[in-house]
OpenMM code with the backbone's topology and positions (N, CA, C; nanometers):
from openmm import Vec3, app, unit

residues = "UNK UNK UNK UNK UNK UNK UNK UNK UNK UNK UNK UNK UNK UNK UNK UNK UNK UNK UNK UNK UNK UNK UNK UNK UNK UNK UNK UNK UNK UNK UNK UNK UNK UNK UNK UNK UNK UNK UNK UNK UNK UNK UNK UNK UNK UNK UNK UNK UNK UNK UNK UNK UNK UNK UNK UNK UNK UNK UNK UNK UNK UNK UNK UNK UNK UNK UNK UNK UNK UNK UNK UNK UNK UNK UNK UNK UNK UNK UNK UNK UNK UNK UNK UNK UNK UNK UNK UNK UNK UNK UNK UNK UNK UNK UNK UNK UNK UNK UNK UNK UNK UNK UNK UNK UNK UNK UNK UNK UNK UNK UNK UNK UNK UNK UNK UNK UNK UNK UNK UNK UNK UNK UNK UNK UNK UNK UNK UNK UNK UNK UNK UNK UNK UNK UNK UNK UNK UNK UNK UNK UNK UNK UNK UNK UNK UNK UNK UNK UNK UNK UNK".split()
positions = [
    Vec3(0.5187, 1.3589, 0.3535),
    Vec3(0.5921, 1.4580, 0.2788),
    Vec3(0.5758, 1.4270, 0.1313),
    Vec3(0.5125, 1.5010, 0.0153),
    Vec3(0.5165, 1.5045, -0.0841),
    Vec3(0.6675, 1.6104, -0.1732),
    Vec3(0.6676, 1.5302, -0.2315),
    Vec3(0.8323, 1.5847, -0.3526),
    Vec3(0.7720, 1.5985, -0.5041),
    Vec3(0.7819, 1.7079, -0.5610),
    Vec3(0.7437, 1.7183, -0.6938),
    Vec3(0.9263, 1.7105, -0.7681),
    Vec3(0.8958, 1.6273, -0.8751),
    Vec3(1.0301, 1.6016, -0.9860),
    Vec3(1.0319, 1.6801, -1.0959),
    Vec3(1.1037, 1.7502, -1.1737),
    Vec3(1.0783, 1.8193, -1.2821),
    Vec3(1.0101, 1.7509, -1.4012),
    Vec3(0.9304, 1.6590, -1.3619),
    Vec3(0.8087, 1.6242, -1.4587),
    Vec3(0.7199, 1.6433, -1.3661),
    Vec3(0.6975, 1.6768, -1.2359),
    Vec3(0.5395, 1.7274, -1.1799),
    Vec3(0.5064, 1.6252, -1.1373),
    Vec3(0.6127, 1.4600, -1.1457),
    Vec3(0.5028, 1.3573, -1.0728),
    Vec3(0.5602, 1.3790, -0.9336),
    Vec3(0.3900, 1.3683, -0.8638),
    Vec3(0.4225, 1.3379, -0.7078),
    Vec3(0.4744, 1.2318, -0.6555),
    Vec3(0.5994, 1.2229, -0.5458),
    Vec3(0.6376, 1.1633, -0.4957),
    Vec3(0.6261, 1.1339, -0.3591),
    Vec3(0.5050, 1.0414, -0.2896),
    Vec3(0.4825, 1.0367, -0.1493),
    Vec3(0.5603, 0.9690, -0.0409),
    Vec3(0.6568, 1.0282, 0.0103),
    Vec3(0.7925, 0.9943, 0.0788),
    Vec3(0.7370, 0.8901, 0.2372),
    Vec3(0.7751, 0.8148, 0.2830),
    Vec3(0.7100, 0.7811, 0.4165),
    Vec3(0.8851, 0.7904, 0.4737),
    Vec3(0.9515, 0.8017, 0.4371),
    Vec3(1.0787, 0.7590, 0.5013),
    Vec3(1.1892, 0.8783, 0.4308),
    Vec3(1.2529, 0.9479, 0.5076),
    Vec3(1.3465, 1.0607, 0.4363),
    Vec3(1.5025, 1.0024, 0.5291),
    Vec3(1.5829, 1.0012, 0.4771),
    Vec3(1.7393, 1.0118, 0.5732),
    Vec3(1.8011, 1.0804, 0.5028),
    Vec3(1.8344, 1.2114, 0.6127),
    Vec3(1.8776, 1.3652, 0.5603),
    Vec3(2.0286, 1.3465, 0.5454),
    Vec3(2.0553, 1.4891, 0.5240),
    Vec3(2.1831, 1.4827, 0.4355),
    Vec3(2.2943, 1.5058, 0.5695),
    Vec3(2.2931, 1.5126, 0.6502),
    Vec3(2.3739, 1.5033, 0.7964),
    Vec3(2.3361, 1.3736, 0.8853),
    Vec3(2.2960, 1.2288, 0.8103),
    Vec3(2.1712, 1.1878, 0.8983),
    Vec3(2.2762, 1.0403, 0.8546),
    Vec3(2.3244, 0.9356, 0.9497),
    Vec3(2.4398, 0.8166, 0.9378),
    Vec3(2.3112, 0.7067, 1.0144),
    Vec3(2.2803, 0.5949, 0.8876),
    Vec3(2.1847, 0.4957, 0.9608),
    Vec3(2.2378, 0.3570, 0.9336),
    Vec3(2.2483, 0.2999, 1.0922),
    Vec3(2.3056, 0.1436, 0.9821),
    Vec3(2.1709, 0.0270, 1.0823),
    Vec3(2.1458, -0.0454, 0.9724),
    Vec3(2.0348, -0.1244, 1.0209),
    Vec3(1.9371, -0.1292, 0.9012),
    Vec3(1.9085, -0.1951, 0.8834),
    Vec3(1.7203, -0.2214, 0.8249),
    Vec3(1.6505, -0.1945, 0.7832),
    Vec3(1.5676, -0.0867, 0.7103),
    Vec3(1.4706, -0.0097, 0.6860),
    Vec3(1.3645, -0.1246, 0.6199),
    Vec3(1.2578, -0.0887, 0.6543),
    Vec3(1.1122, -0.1473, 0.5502),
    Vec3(1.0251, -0.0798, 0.5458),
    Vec3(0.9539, 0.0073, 0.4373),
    Vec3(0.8881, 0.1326, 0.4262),
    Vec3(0.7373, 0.0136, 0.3246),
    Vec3(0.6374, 0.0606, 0.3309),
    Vec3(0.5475, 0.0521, 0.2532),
    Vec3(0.4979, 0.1283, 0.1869),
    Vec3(0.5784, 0.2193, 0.1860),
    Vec3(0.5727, 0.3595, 0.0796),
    Vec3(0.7327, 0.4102, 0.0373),
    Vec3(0.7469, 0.4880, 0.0159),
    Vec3(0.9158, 0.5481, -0.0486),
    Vec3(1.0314, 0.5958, 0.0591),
    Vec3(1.1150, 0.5876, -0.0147),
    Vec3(1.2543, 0.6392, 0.1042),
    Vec3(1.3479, 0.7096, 0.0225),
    Vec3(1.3538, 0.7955, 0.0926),
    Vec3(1.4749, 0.9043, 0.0075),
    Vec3(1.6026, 0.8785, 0.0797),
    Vec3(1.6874, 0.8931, 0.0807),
    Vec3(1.8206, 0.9011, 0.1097),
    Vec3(1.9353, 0.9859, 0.0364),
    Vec3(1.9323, 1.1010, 0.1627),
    Vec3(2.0494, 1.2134, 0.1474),
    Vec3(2.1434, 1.2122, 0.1904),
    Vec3(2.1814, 1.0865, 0.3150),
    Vec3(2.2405, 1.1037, 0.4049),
    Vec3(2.3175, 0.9812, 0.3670),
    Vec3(2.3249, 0.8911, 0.5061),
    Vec3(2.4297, 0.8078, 0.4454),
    Vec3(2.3910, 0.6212, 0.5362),
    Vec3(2.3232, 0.5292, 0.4862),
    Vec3(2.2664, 0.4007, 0.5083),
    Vec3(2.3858, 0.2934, 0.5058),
    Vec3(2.3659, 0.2061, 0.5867),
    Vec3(2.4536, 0.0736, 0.5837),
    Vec3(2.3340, -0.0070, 0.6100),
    Vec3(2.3553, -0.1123, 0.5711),
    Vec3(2.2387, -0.2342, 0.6325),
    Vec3(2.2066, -0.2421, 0.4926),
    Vec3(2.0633, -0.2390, 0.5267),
    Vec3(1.9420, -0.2925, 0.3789),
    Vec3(1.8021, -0.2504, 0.3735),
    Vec3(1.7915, -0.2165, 0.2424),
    Vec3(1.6436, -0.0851, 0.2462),
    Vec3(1.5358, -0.1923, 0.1955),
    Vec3(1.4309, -0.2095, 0.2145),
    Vec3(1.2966, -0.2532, 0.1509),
    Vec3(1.1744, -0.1859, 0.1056),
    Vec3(1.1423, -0.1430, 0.0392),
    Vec3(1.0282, -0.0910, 0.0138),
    Vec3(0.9674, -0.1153, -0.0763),
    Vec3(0.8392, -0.0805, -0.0513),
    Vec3(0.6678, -0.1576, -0.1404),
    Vec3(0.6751, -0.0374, -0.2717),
    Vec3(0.7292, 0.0868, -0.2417),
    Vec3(0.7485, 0.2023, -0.3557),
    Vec3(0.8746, 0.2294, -0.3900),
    Vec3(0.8723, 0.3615, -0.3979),
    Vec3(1.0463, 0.3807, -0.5203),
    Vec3(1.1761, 0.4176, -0.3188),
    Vec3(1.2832, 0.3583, -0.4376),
    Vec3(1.3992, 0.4487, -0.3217),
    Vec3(1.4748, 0.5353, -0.3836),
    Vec3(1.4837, 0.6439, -0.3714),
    Vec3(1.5283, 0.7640, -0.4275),
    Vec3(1.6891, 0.7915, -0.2947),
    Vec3(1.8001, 0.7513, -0.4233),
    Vec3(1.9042, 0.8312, -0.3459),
    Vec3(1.9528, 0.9139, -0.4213),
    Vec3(1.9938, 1.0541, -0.3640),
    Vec3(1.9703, 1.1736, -0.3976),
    Vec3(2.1586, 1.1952, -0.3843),
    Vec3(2.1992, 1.2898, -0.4774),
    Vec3(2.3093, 1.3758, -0.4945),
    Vec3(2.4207, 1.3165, -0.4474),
    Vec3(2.4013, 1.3601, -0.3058),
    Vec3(2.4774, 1.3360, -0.1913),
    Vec3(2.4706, 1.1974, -0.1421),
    Vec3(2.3587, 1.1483, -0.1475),
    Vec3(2.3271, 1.0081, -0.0432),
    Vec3(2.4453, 0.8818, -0.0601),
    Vec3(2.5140, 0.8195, 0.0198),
    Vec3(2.5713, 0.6999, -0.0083),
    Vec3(2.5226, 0.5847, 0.0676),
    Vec3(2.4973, 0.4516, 0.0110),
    Vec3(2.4205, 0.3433, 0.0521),
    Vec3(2.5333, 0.2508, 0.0635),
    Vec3(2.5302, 0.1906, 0.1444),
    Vec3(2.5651, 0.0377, 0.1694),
    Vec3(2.5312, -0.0346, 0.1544),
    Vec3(2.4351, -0.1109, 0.0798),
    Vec3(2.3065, -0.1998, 0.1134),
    Vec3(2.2090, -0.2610, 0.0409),
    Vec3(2.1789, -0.3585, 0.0365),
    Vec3(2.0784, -0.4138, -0.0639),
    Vec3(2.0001, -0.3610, -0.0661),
    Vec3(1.8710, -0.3409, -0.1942),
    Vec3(1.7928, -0.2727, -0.1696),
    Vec3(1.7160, -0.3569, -0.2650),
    Vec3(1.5865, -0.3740, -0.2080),
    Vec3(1.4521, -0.4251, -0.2903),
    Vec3(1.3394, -0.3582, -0.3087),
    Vec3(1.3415, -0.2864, -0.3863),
    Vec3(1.2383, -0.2044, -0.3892),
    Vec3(1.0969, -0.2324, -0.5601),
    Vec3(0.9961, -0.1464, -0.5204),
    Vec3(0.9193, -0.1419, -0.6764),
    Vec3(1.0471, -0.0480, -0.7905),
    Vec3(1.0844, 0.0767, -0.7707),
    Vec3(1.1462, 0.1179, -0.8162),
    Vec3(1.2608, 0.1968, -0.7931),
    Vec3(1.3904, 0.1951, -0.8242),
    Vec3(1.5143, 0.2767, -0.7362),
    Vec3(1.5479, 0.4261, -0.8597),
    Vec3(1.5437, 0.5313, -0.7983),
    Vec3(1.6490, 0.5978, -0.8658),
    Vec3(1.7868, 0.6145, -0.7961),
    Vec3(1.8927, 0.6470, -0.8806),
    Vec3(1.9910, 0.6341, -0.8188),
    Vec3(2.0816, 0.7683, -0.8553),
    Vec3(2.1125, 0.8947, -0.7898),
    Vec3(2.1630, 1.0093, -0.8391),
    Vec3(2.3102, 1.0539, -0.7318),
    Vec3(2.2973, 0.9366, -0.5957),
    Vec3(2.4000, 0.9363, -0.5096),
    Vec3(2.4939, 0.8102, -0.6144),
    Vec3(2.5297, 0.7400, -0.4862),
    Vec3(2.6515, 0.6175, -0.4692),
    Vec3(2.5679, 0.5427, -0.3870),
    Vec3(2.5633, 0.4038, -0.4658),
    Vec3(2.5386, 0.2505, -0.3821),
    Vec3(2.6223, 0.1754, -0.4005),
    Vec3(2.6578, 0.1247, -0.3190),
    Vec3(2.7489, -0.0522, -0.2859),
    Vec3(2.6409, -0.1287, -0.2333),
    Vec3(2.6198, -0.2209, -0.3609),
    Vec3(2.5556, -0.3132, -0.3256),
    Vec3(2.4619, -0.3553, -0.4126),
    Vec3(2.3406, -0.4967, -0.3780),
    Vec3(2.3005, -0.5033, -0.4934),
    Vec3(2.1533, -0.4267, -0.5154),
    Vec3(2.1204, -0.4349, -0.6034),
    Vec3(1.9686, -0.3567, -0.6456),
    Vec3(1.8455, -0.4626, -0.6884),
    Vec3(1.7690, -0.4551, -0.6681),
    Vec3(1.6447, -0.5696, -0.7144),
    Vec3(1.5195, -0.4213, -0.7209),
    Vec3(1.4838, -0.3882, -0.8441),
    Vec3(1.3521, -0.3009, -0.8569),
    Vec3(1.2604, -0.3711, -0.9414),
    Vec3(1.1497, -0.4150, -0.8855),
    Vec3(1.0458, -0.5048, -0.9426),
    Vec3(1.0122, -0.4141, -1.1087),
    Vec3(0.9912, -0.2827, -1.0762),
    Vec3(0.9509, -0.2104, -1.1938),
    Vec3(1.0374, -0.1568, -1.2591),
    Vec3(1.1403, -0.0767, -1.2510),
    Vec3(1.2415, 0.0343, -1.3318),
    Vec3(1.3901, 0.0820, -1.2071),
    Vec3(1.4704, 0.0605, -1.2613),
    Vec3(1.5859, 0.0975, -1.2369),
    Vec3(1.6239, 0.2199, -1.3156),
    Vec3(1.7112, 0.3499, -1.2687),
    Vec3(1.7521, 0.4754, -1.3468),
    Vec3(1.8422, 0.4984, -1.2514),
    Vec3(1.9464, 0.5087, -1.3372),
    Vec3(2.0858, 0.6034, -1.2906),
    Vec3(2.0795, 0.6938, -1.3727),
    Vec3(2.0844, 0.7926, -1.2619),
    Vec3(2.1466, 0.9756, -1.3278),
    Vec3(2.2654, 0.9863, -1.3699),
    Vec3(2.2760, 1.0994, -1.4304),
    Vec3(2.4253, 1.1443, -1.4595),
    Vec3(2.5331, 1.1507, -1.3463),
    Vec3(2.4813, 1.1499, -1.2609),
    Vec3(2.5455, 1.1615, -1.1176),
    Vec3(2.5853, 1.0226, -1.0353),
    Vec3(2.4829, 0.9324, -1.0776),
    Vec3(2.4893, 0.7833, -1.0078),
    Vec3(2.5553, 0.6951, -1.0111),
    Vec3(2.6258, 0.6003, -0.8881),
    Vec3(2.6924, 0.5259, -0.9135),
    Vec3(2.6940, 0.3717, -0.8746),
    Vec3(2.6548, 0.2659, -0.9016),
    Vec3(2.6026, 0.1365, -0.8375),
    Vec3(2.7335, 0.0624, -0.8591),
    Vec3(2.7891, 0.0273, -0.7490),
    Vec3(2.9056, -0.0777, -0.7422),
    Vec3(2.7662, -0.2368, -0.7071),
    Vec3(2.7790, -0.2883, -0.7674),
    Vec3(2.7063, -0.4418, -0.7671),
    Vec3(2.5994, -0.4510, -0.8435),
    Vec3(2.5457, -0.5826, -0.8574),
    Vec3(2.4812, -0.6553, -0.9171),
    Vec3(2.3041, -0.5726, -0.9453),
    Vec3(2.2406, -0.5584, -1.0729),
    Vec3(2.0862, -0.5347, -1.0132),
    Vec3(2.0418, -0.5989, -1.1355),
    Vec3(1.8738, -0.5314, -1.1157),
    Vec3(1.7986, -0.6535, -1.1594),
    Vec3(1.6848, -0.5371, -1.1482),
    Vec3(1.5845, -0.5602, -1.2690),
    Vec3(1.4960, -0.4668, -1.3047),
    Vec3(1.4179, -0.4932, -1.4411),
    Vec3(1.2762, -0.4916, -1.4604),
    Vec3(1.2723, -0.5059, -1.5585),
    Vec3(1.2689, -0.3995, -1.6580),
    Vec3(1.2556, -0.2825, -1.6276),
    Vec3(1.3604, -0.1524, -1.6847),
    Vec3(1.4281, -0.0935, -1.6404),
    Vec3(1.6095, -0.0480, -1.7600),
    Vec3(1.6564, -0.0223, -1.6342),
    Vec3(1.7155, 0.1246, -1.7515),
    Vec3(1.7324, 0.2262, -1.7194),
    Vec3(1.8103, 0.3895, -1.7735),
    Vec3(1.8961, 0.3494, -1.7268),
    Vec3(2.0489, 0.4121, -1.7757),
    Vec3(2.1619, 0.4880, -1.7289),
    Vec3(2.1741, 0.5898, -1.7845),
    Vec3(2.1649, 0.7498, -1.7401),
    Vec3(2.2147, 0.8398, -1.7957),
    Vec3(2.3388, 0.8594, -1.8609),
    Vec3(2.3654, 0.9190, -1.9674),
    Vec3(2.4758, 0.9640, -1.9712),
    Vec3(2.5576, 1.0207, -1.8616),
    Vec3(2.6903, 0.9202, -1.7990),
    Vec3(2.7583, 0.9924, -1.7066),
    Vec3(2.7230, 0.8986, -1.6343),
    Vec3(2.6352, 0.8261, -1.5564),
    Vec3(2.5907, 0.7334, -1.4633),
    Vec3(2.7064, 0.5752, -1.4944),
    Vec3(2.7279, 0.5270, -1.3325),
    Vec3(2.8358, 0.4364, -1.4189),
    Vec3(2.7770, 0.3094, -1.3224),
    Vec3(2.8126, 0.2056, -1.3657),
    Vec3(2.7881, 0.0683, -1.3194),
    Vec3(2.8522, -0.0143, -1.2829),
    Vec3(2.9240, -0.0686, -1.2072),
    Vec3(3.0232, -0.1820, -1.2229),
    Vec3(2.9740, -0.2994, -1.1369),
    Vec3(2.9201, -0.3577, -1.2415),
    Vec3(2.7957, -0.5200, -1.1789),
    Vec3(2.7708, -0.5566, -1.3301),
    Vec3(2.6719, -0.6849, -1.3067),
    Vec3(2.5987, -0.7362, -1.4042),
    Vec3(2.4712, -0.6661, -1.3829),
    Vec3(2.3431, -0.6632, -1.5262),
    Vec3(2.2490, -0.6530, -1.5148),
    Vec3(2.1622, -0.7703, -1.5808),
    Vec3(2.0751, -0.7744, -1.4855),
    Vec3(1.9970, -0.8861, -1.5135),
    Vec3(1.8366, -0.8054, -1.5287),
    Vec3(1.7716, -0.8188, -1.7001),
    Vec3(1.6130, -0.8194, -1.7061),
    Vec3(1.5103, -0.8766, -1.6679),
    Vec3(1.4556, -0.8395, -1.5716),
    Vec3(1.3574, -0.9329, -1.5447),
    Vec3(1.2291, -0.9398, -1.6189),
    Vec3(1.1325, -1.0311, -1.6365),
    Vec3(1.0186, -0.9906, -1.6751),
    Vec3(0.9155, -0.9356, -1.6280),
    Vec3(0.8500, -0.8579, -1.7047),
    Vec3(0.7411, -0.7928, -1.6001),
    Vec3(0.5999, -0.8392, -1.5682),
    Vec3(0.6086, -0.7916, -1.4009),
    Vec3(0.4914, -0.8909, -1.3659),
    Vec3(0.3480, -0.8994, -1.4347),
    Vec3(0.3535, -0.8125, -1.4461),
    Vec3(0.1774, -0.7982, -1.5245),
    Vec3(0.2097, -0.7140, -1.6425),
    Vec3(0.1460, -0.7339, -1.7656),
    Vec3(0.1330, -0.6446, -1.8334),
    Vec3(0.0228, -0.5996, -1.9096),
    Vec3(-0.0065, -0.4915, -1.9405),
    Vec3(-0.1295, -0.3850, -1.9770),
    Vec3(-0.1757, -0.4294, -2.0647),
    Vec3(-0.1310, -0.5316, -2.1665),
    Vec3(-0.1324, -0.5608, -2.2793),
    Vec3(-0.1394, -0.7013, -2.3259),
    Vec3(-0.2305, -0.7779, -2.2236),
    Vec3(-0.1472, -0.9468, -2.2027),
    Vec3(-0.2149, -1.0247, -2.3178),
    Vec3(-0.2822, -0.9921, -2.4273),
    Vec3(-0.2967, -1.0570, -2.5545),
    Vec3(-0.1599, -1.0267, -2.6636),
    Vec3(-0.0587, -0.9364, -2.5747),
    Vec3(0.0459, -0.9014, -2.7004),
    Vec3(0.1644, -0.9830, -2.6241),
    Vec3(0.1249, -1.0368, -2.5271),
    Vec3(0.2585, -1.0922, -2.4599),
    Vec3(0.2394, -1.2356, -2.4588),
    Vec3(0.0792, -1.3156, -2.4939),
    Vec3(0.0527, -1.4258, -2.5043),
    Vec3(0.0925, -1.4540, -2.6601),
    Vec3(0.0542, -1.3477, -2.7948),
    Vec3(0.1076, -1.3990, -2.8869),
    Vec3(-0.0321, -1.3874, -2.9446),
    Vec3(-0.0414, -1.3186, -3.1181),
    Vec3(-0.1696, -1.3487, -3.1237),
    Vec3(-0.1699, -1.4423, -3.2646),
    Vec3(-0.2932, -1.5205, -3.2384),
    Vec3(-0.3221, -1.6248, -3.3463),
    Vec3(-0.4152, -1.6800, -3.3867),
    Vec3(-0.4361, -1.6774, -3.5442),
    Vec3(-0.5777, -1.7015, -3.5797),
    Vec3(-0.6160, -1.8497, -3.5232),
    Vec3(-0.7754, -1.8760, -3.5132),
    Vec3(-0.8317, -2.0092, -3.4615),
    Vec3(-0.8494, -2.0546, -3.5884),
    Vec3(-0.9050, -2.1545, -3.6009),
    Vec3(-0.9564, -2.2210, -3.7057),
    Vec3(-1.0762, -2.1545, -3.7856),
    Vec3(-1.1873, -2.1173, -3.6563),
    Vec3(-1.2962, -2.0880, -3.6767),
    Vec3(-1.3135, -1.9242, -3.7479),
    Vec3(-1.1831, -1.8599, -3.6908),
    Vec3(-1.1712, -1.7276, -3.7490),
    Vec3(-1.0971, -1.7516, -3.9057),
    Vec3(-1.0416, -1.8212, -3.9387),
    Vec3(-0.9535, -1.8400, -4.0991),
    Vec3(-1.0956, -1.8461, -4.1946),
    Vec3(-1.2157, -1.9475, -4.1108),
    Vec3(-1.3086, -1.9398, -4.2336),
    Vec3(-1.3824, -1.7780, -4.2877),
    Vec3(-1.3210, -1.6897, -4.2026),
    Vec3(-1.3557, -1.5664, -4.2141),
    Vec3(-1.2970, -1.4200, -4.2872),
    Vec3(-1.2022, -1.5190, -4.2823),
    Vec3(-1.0698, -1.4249, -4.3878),
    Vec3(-1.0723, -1.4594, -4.4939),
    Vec3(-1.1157, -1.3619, -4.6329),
    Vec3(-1.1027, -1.4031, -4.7856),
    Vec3(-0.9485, -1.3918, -4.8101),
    Vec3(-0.9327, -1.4551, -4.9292),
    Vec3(-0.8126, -1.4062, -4.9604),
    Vec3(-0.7852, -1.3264, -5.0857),
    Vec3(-0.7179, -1.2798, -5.1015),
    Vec3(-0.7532, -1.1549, -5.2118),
    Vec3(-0.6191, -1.1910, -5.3186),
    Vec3(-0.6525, -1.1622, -5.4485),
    Vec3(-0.5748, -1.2402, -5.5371),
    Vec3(-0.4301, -1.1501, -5.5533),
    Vec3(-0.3438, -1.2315, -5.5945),
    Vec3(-0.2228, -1.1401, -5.6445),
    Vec3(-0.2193, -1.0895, -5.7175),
    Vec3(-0.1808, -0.9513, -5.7241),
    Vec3(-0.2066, -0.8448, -5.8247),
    Vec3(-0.1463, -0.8930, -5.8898),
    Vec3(-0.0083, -0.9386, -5.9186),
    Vec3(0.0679, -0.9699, -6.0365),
    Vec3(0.0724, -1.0615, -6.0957),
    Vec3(-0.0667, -1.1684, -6.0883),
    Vec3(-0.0948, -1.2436, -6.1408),
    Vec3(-0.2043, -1.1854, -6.2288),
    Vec3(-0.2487, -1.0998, -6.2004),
    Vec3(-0.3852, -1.0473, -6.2577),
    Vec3(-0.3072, -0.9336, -6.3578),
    Vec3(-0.1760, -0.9428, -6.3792),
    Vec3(-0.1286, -0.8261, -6.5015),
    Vec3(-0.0971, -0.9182, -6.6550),
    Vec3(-0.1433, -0.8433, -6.7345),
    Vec3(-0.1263, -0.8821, -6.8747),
    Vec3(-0.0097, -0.9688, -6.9031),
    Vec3(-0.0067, -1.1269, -7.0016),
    Vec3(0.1560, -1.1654, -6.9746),
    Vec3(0.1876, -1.0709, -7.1109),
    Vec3(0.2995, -1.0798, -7.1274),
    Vec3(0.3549, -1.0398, -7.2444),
    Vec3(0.4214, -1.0945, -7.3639),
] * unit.nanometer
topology = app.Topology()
chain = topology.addChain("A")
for resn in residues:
    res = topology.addResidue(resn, chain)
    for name in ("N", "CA", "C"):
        topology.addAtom(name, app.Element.getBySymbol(name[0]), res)
């Protein structure tokens, strides 16, 4: 089942629990899980968990990324991005290395940043710094305000 979001990104669902739909136990998806309905236990997944409007969770959840637009009890761990809607509500603890709250979205936990696992950019996260061999390559250019008339 594919879900388009009002930005057009596709969302490839492997796991849906509908909005009349009471699950208590376990889940482990290697793709996404929506939740409309209503979970106890503990969700896992390799992609995002999307709880929706209505959905209420019980349950830890470890996922790459959570949105949250229902009610969770419990804690949150999203390797990539955490977002609460205006609608969302997380009673416990999470952990994310980005995390939104909408305006209106409420929290009552700690949040903890994590760092992120890889990044796109890993000469800006190592720090950059001249060698030795590169300084003999840099002139230095004089101070202008040494070079102005004294008076």
């Amino acid at each position: 089942m594919k879900i388009k979001n009002k930005k057009e990104k596709s969302l490839s669902l492997d796991t849906l629990i509908g909005a009349n739909t009471v699950f208590e136990g376990s889940i482990q998806s290697e793709r996404s899980v929506c939740v409309e309905g209503s979970i106890r236990g503990r969700i896992e997944a390799q992609g995002e968990v999307v709880v929706g409007r209505q959905g209420k969770v019980e349950a830890d959840i470890y996922a790459d990324s959570v949105v949250v637009g229902g009610q969770i009890i419990g804690n949150i761990n999203a390797r990539s991005r955490l977002e609460i809607t205006a609608t969302g509500r997380v009673t416990g603890d999470v952990e994310a290395t980005k995390i939104t709250v909408a305006e209106g979205g409420m929290v009552d936990g700690s949040f903890k940043m994590m760092e992120a696992v890889e990044s796109a950019y890993p000469q800006l996260e190592s720090g950059l710094s001249i060698e030795e061999s590169d300084q003999s390559n840099i002139q230095s250019t004089p101070d202008p305000i040494e070079s102005l008339p004294q008076a």
